[in-house]
ROTOR-206144 format. One line per 8 residues: number of its first residue (from 1); their letters; for each residue x, y, z of N, C-alpha, C. Coordinates in steps of 0.05 Angstrom, whole numbers. Layout:
NUM) a) X/Y/Z/X/Y/Z/X/Y/Z  ...
***
This chain:
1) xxxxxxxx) -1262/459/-214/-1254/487/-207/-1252/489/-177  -1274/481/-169/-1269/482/-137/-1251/466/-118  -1247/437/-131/-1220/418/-124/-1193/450/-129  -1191/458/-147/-1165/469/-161/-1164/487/-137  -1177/505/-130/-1178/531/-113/-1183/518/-81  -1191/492/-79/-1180/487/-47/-1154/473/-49  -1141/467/-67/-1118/463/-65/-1098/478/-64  -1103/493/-71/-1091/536/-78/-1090/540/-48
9) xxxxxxxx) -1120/547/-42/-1123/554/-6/-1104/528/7  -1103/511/4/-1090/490/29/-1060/494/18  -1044/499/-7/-1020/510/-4/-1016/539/9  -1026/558/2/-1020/578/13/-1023/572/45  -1048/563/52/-1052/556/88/-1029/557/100  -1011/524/85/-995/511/97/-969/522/90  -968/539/70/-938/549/75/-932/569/98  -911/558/105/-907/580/137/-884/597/131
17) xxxxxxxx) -867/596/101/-852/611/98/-863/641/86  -890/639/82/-904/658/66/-920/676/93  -922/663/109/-938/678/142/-927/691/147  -927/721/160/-917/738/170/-903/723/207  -888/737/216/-874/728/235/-897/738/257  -903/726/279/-922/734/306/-912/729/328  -896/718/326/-882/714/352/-857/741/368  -849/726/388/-834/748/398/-806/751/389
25) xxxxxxxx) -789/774/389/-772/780/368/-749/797/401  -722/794/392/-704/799/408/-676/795/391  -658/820/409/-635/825/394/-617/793/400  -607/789/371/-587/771/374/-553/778/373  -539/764/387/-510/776/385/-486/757/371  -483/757/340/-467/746/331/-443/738/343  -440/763/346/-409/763/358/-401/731/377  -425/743/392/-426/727/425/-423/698/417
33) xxxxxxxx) -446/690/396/-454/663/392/-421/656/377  -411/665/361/-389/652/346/-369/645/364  -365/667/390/-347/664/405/-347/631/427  -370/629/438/-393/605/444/-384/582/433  -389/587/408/-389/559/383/-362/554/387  -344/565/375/-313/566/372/-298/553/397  -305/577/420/-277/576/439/-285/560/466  -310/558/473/-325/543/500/-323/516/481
41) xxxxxxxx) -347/510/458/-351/478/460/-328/470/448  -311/492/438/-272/475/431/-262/465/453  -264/476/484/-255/468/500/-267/449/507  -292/446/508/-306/422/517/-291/397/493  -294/403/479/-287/386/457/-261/366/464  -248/382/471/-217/379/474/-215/367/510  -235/377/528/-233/365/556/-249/331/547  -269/336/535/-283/306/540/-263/279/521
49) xxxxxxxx) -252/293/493/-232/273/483/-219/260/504  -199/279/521/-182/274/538/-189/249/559  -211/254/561/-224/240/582/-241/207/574  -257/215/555/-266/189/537/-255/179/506  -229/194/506/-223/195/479/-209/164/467  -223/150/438/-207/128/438/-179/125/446  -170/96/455/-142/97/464/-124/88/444  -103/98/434/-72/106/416/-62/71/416
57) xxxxxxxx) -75/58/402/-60/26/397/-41/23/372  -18/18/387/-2/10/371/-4/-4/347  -3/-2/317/-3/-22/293/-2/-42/297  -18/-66/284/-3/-90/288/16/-94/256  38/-107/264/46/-116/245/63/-142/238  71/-152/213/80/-181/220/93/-190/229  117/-172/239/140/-182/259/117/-181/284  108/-162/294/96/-169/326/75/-200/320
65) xxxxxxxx) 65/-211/298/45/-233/300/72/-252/303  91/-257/282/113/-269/293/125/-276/318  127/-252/326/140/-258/351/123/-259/370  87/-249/374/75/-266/386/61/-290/395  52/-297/370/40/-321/356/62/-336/340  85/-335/341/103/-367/323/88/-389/310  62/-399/325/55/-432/318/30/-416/297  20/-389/304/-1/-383/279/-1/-373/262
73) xxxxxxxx) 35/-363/261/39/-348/235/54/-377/219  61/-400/231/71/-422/212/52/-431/202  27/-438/224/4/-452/212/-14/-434/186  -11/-404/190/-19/-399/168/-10/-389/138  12/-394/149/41/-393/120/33/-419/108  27/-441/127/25/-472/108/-5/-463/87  -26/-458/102/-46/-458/90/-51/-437/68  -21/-417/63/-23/-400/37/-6/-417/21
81) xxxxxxxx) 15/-435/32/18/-454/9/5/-474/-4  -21/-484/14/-31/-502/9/-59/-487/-5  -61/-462/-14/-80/-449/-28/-108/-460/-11  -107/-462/14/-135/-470/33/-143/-447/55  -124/-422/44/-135/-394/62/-155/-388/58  -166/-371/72/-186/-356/60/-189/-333/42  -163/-322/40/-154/-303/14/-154/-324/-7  -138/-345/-4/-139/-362/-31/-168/-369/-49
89) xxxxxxxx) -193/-376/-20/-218/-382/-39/-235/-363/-33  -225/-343/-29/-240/-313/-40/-259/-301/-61  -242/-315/-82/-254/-304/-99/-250/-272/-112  -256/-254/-133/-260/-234/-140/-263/-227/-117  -237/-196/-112/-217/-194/-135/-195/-204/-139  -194/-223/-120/-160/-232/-115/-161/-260/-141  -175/-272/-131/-170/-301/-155/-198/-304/-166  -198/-325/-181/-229/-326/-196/-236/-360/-187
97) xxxxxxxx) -232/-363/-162/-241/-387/-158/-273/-393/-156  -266/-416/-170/-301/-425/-171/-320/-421/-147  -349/-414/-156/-369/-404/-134/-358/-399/-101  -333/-377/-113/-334/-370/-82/-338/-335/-85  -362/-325/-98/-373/-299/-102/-397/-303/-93  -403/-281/-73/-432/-274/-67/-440/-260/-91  -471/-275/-77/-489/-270/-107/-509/-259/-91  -537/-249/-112/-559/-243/-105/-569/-251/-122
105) xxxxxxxx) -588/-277/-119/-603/-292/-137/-584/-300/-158  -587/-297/-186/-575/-306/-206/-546/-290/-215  -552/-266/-191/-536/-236/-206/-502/-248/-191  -484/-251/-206/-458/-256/-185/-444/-235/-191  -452/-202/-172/-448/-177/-175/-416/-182/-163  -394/-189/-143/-367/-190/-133/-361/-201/-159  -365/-211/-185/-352/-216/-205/-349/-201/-228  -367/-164/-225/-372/-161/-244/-343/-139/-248
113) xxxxxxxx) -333/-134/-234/-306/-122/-231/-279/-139/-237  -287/-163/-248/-263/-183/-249/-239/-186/-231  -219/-193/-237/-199/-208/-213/-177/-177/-215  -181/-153/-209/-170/-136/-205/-144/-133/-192  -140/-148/-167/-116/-149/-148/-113/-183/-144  -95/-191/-172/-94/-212/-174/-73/-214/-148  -81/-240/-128/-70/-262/-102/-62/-287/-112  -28/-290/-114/-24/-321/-111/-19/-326/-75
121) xxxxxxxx) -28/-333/-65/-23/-339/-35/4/-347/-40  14/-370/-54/31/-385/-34/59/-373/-54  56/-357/-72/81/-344/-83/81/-312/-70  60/-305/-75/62/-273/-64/60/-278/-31  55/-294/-9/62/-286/16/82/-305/24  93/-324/11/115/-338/19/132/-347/0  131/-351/-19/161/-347/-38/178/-336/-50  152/-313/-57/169/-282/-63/184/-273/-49
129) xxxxxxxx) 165/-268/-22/181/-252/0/211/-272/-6  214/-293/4/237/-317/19/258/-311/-15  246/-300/-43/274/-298/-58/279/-269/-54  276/-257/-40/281/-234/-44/300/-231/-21  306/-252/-9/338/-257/15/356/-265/2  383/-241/7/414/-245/-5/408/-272/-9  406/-298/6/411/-323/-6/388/-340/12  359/-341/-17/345/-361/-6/354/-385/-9
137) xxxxxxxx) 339/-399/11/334/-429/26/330/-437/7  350/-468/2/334/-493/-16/315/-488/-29  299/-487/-5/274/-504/0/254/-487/-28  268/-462/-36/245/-445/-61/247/-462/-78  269/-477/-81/276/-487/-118/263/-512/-112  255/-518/-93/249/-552/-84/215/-544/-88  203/-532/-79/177/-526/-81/171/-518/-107  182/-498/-124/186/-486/-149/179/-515/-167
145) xxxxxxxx) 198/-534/-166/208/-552/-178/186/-583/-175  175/-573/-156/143/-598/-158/118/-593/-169  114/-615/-166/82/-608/-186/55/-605/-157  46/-592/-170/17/-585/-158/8/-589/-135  2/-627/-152/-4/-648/-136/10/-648/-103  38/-659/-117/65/-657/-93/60/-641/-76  57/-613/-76/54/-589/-62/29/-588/-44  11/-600/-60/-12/-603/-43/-15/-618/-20
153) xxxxxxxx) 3/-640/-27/0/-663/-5/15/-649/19  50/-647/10/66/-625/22/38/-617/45  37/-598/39/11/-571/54/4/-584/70  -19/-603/58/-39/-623/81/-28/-632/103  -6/-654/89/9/-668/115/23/-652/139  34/-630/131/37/-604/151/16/-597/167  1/-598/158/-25/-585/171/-32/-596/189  -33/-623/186/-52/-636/199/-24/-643/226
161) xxxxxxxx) 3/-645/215/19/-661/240/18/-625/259  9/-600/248/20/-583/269/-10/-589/282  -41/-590/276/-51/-593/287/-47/-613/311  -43/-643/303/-32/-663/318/-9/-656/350  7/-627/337/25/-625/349/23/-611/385  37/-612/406/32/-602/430/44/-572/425  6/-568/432/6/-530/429/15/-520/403  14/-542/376/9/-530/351/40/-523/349
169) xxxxxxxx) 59/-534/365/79/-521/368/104/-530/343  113/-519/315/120/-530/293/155/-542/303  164/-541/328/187/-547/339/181/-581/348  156/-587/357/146/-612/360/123/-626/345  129/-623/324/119/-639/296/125/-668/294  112/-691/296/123/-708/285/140/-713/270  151/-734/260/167/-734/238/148/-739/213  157/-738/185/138/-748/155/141/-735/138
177) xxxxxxxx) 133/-738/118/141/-730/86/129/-708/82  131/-682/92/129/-653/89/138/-644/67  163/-653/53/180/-635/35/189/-612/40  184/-595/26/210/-562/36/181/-545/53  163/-549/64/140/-538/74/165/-528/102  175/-546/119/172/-531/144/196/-509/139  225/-517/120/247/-495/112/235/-475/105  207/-476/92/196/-452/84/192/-431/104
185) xxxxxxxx) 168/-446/110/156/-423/141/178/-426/158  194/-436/164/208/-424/179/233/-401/178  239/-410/150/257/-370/143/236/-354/137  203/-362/127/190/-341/127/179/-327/156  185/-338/177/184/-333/210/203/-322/219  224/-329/219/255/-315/212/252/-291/208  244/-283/176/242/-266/161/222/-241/174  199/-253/178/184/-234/194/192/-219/225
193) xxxxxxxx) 207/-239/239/208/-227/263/229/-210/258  242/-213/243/266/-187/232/262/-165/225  228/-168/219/217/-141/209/220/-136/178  232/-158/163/239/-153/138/206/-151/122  191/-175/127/176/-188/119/150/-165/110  144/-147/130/125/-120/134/137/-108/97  152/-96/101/156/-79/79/162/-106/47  166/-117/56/160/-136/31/137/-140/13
201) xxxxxxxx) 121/-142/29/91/-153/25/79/-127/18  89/-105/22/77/-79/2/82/-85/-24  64/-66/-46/64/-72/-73/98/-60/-79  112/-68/-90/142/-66/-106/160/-67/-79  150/-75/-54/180/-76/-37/183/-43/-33  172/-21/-33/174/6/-37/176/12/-11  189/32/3/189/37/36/162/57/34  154/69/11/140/88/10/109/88/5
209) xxxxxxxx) 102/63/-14/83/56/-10/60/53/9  32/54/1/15/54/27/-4/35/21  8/7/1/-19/-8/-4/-10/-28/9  -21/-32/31/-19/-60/54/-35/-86/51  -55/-86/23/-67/-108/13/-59/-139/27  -26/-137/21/-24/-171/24/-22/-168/46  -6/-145/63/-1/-149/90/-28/-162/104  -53/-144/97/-73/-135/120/-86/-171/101
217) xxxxxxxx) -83/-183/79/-92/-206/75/-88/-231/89  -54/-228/93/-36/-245/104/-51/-251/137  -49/-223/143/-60/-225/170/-78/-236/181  -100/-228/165/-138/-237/166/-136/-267/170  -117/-281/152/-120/-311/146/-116/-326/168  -95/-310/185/-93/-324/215/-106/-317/231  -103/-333/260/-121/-326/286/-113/-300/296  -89/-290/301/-81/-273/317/-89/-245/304
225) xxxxxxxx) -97/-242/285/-113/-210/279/-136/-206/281  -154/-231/277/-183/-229/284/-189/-236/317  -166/-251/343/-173/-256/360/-163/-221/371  -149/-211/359/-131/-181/360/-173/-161/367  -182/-163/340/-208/-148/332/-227/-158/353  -227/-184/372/-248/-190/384/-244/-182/402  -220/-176/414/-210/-169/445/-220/-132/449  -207/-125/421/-221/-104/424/-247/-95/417
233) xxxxxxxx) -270/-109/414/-303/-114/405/-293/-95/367  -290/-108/358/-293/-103/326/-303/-117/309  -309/-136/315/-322/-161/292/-352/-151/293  -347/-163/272/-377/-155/263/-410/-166/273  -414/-181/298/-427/-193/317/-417/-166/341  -403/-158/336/-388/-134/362/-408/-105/362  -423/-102/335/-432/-65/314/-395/-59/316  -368/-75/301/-350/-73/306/-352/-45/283
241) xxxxxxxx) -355/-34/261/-352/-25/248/-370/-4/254  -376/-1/281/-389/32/289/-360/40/314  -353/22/318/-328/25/343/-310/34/338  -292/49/358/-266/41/345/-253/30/376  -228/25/383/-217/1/393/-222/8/418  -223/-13/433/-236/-11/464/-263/-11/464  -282/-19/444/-300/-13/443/-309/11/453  -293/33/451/-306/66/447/-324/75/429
249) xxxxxxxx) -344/86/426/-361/99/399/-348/107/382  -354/102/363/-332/110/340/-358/138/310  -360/110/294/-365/119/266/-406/115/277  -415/126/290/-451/121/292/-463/129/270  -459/139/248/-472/143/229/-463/118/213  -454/101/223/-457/68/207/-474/44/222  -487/63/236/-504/37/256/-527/17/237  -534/35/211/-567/19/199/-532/-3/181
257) xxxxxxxx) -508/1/172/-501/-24/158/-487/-41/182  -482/-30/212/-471/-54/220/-503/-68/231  -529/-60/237/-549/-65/251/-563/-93/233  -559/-80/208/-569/-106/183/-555/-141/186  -516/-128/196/-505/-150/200/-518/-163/224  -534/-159/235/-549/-176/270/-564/-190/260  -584/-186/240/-607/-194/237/-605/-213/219  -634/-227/215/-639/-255/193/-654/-236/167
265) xxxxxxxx) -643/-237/142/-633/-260/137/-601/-255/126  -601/-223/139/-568/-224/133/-549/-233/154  -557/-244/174/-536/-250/186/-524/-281/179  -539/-303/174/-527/-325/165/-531/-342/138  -534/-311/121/-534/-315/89/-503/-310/82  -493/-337/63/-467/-338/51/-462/-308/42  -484/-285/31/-482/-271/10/-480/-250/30  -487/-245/58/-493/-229/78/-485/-196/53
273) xxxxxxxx) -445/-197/55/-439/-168/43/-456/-165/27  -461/-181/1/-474/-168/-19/-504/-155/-21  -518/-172/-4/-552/-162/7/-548/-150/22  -526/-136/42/-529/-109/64/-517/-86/37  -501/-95/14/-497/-66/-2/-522/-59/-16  -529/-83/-36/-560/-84/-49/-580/-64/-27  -584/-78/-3/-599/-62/18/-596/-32/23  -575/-26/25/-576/10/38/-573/29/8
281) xxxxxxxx) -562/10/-23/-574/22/-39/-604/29/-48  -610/6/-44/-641/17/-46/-658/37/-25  -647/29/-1/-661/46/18/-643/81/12  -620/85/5/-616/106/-7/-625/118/-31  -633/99/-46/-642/109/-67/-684/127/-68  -681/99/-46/-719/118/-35/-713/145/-22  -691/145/-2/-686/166/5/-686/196/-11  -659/190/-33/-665/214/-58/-683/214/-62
289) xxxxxxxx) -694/187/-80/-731/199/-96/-747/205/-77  -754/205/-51/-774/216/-31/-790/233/-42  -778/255/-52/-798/280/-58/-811/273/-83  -813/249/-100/-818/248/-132/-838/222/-126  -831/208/-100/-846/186/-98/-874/192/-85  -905/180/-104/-928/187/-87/-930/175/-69  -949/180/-50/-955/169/-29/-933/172/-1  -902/166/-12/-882/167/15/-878/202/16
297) xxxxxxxx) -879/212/-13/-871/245/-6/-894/258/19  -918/243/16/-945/254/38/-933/247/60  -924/225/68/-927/218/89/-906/247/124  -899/265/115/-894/289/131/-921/298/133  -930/310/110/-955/308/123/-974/301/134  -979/269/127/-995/256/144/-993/245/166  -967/252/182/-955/243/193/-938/289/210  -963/294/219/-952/318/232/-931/326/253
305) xxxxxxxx) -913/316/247/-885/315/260/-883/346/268  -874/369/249/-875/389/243/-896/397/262  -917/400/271/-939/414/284/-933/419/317  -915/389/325/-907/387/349/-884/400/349  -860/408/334/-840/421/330/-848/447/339  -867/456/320/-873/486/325/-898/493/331  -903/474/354/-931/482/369/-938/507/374  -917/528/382/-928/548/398/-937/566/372
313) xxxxx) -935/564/350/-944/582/320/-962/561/321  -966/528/314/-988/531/310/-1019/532/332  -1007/539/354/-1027/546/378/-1039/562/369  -1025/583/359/-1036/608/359/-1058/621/331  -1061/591/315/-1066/593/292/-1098/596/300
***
């Protein structure tokens, strides 16, 4: 009985919504404050953008990698035919290639959504596009028309002579048994700097469409979009995904998921995405239950935060 009734007294104590007011009391002026809120920190709002406000960068898109980069948009047209991109061994959702899904322990959660936005690399970013010209090149029915194997080699041996080549440059290639690899990328280079290539690579060829999937895939695979993201601090070693370009402040209410990417053991775990999502679910999930969980719901109280807030009420207590 006496536990029950000092716990009675220590709620009532501590509620301060139930205390009469003691402090000092003065007219407030709606009016004034809305006017304040509104039309002064609007202007501030609107002077400091001006002044620190991110800077207006132009899109990238595949004609400008084209026409900037030539040797990295060939080198990475070869490696979507040679299925050795990194969209190719992706994995869910694009293809279902073997163990290339982050896991958590036994759980292979990027699989449990299956292959949703099925990716053929080397048909959907370079053969499709190249029949969809009044009159493709040979070179489709020649690639079309080999086996696997053939194609594979094709790829490799490209690869390796542009590496070989001065400044990667696909104009000074050795000579060798490529097959229709370089006719390819090169109307598919053609094709892009014409600007055709952009609206292609949307889903149906649509001018209207807004799903840039293969575009923004196509892109990733080469150097020139991620050396694009480093110049401007965006990678994820950068807190790129609290920024936005110029390394300006951007999104700061994403600092605890880019902060996880710094650290061990998400920073050089294969599974990194999947244990930073696992992670801020759970820590969101303590968050909701807080009030239901024992021990962490105390911890405001045991932990008098509140007392220093509103010292001068409880001075007076």
């Amino acid at each position: 009985m006496t536990r029950k009734n000092s716990s009675m007294s220590w709620r009532k104590e501590d509620n301060i919504a139930s205390q009469p007011w003691t402090g000092s009391v003065r007219e407030y002026d709606l009016v004034k404050e809305l006017t304040i809120g509104v039309v002064v920190v609007g202007l501030l709002v609107l002077g400091v953008s001006a002044i620190f406000g991110s800077p207006d960068e132009p899109s990238v898109s595949l004609k400008g990698w084209a026409t900037t980069a030539p040797a990295d948009f060939v080198a990475t047209a070869v490696k979507e035919l040679g299925g050795t991109s990194d969209t190719a061994g992706y994995g869910p959702p694009y293809n279902s290639t073997p163990d290339a899904s982050q896991k958590i322990g036994p759980a292979d959660l990027q699989s449990l959504s299956g292959v949703r936005l099925p990716v053929d690399t080397a048909d959907d970013f370079v053969i499709a596009p190249l029949e969809t010209l009044p009159s493709p090149p040979a070179a489709v029915a020649d690639w079309t028309a080999a086996t696997d194997q053939q194609r594979t080699d094709w790829s490799a041996a490209y690869t390796a002579a542009l590496d070989a080549a001065p400044d990667n440059d696909p104009a000074r290639v050795a000579d060798g048994d490529y097959g229709p690899v370089p006719a390819l990328t090169g109307a598919l280079l053609d094709m892009a700097r014409q600007g055709n290539l952009d609206g292609v690579l949307q889903v149906g060829g649509n001018f209207y469409n807004m799903d840039y999937t293969r575009s923004l895939l196509f892109l990733g695979d080469g150097s020139y979009f991620p050396d694009l993201a480093a110049s401007q601090h965006l990678t994820g070693d950068q807190w790129g995904v609290m920024n936005e370009t110029g390394d300006t402040p951007g999104q700061s209410w994403l600092w605890l998921f880019s902060f996880l990417y710094q650290i061990e053991p998400f920073k050089s775990s294969p599974n990194a995405d999947a244990l930073v999502v696992v992670t801020m679910l759970v820590l969101t999930a303590l968050l909701t239950l807080l009030p239901f969980i024992p021990g962490l719901r105390s911890l405001p109280r045991k932990i008098p935060l509140h007392r220093l807030i509103w010292r001068d009420y409880y001075r007076k207590r």
